[in-house]
N, C-alpha and C positions, 0 to 999 in steps of 0.2 A: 220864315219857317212856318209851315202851316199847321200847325201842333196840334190841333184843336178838329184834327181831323181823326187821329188816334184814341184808340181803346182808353178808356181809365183802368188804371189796374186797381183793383181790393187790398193791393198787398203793401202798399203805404202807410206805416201808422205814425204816432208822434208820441216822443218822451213827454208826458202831461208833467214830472216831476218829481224828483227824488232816485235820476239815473245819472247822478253825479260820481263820482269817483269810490271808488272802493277798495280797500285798502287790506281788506281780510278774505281768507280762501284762499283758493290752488294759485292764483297769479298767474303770471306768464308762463307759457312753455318757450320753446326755442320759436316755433312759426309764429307767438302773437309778438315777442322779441324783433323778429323781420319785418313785420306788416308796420309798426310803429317806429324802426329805423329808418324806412324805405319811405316812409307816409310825411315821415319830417324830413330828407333829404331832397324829397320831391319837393316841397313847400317852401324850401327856404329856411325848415327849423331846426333847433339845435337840437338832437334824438336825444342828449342825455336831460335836457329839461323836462322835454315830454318824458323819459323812462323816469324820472324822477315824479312828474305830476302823477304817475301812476303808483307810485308807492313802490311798495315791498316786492318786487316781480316773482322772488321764491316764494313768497306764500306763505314766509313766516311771521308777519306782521300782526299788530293784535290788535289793528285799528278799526275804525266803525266799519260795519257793512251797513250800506243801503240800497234798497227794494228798485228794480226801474217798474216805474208805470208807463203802459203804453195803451194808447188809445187812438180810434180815427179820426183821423185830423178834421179841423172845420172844412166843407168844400165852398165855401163862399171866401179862399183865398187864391188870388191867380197865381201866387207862386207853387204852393200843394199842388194843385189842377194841372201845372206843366208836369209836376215832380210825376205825379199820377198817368200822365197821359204819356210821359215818353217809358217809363218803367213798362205803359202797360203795350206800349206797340214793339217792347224787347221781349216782352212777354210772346209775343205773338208771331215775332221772327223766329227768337228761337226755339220754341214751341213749336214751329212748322219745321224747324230745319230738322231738330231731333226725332221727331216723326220721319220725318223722311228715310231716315237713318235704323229708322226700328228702337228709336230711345225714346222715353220719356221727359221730358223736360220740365222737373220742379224750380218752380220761379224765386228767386233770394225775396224776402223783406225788405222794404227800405225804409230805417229807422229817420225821422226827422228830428232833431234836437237843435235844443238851444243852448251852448253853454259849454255844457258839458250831459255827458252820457256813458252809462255802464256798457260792455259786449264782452262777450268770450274769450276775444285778444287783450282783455283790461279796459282800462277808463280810458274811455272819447272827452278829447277837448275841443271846441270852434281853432285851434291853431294847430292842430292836424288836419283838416281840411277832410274831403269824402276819402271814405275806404271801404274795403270789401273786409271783412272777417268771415275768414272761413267756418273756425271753429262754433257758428250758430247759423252760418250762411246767409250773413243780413250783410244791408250796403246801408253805413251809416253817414248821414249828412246835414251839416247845420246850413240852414239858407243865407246865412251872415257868408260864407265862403265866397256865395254867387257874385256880393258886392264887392269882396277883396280882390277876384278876379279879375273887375273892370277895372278899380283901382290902385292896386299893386302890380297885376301882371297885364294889364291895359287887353283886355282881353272880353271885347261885347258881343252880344246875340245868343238869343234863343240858342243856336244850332251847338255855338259855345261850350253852352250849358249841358245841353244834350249830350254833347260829347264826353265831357266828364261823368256822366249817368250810365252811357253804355262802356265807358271804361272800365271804369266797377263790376257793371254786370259783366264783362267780358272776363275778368277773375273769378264769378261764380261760375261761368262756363267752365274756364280752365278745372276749378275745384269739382265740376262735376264729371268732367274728362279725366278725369285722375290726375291733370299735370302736377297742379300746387303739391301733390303729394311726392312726385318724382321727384320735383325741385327741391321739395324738402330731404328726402332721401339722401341728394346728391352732394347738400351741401353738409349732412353728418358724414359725408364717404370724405369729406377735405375739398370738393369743389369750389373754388370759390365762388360766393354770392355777389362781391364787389367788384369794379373794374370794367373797362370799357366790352370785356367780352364775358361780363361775369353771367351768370343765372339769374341773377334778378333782372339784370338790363332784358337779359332774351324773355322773360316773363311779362315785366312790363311792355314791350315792344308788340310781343303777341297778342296783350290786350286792347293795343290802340289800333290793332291792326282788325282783331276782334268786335272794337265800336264801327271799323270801318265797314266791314261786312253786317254790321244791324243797319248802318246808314243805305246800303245800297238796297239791300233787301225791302228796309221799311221805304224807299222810293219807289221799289215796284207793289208794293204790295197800295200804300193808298196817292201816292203822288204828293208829298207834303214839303218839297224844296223848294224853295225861292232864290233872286239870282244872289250872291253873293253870301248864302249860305254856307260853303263848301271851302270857300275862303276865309272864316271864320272860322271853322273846326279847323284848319290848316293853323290858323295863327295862333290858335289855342294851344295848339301842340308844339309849336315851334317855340312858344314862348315860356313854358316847363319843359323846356330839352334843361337837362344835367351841366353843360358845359353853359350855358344862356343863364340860367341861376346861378351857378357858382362865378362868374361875371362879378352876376349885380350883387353878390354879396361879398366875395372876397377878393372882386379885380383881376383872376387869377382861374386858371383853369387848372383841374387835378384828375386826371381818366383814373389814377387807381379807385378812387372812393365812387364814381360813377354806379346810379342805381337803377336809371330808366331812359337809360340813352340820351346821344344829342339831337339838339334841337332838329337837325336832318334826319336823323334814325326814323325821329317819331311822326314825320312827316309822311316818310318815306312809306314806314307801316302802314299808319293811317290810310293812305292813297292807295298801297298796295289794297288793302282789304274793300277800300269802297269801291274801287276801279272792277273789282272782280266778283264780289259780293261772295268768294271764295274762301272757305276755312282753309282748305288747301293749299292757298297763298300766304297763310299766315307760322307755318313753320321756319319761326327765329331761332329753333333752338339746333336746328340741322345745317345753318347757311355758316359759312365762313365770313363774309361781307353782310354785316347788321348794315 
């Protein structure tokens, strides 16, 4: 992947320290409740661990509050530099597609952390893995993740990488499109969010199918694939399918608890969206056959 042929984007900063967990204030609502269910089931994590790492989620807790400091990260690191350069060629896709469109396209932050980190949906730990948080519109991500990827979910390359970055962002799209807000809607009408045809699988599907559409876009825009690129963002995806983790964890396959499709779904999306370079092609939430 020729990475290094793309924009940097300005909108990278890094927790310098003290965006550790916070235990006092509003807490959760119902959607940072979702993002943190959905965020651990994707990963392999237990959700009530992490809802517990975050404390009091009602808000009535009287524990310390502490500050996040954020600042620009050093550029004399090549892992920043990729974080930077793929954020900023998503910058640049969809910034072109919403113009086209007669929209504006305000670009997410993407917080670096190490550890642990504060956001709007509650406290970020490294075993949550990246996610989007609507509620300040930032895509939060510890670089410790990139290596669990190789060595838990056997999963290498740049392109890899990349593809988890525009996954994210393909959630600020959604949240800029109004979706995340319908899905939210839907799931207080009694929809369910779980389940092999629940809301959240057709959400998260729409976003892989969403990185796949940056992937095609950002090849015509500066030519940055290599061979066996494309087969990498495939195995990435095939390898956090729902049914392929819940395997390696519990031997056992369960569609009701299902939160972001199988390992074929997300394949399937993926390829739809890069094949086409078409947002078009990325409505999950209208097809009978995910």
């Amino acid at each position: 992947m020729l990475w290094d042929k793309f924009r940097r984007s300005d909108n990278v900063v890094e927790d310098s320290g003290g965006g550790g967990p916070s235990f006092g204030g509003g807490g959760l609502g119902l959607g940072g409740i979702i993002v943190v269910v959905v965020i651990g089931l994707l990963f392999g994590k237990n959700p009530a661990q992490i809802l517990q790492f975050i404390g009091d989620i009602s808000g009535g807790g009287g524990g310390q509050t502490t500050q996040q400091h954020q600042v620009r990260p050093a550029g004399n690191d090549t892992q920043t530099d990729f974080v930077k350069a793929v954020l900023g060629s998503t910058e640049d896709v969809w910034g072109q597609m919403f113009q086209a469109s007669g929209k504006q396209y305000p670009p997410p932050t993407l917080v670096l952390f190490h550890g642990g980190t504060q956001s709007a949906c509650g406290a970020a730990s490294v075993a949550m893995g990246p996610f989007y948080c609507p509620g300040d519109r930032k895509v939060y991500l510890d670089l410790d993740f990139f290596q669990e990827m190789q060595q838990r979910f056997h999963v290498a390359g740049d392109f890899a990488r990349a593809y988890v970055i525009a996954h994210e962002v393909g959630h600020h799209v959604q949240n800029l499109l109004g979706i995340m807000d319908q899905v939210e809607q839907a799931a207080r009408r009694g929809t369910p969010m779980e389940g092999a045809n629940g809301l959240s699988v057709r959400q998260e599907l729409q976003a892989d199918c969403f990185a796949g559409v940056w992937a095609n876009r950002a090849q015509q825009q500066v030519q940055y694939l290599q061979q066996g690129d494309v087969e990498a963002a495939l195995n990435a995806a095939n390898q956090i399918g729902d049914d392929t983790l819940q395997k390696q964890s519990r031997g056992y396959v369960v569609p009701d608890s299902f939160t972001h499709g199988t390992s074929a779904e997300r394949v399937r999306w993926f390829r739809s969206g890069f094949s086409s370079g078409d947002m078009k092609n990325c409505d999950t939430f209208n097809t009978a056959q995910l």
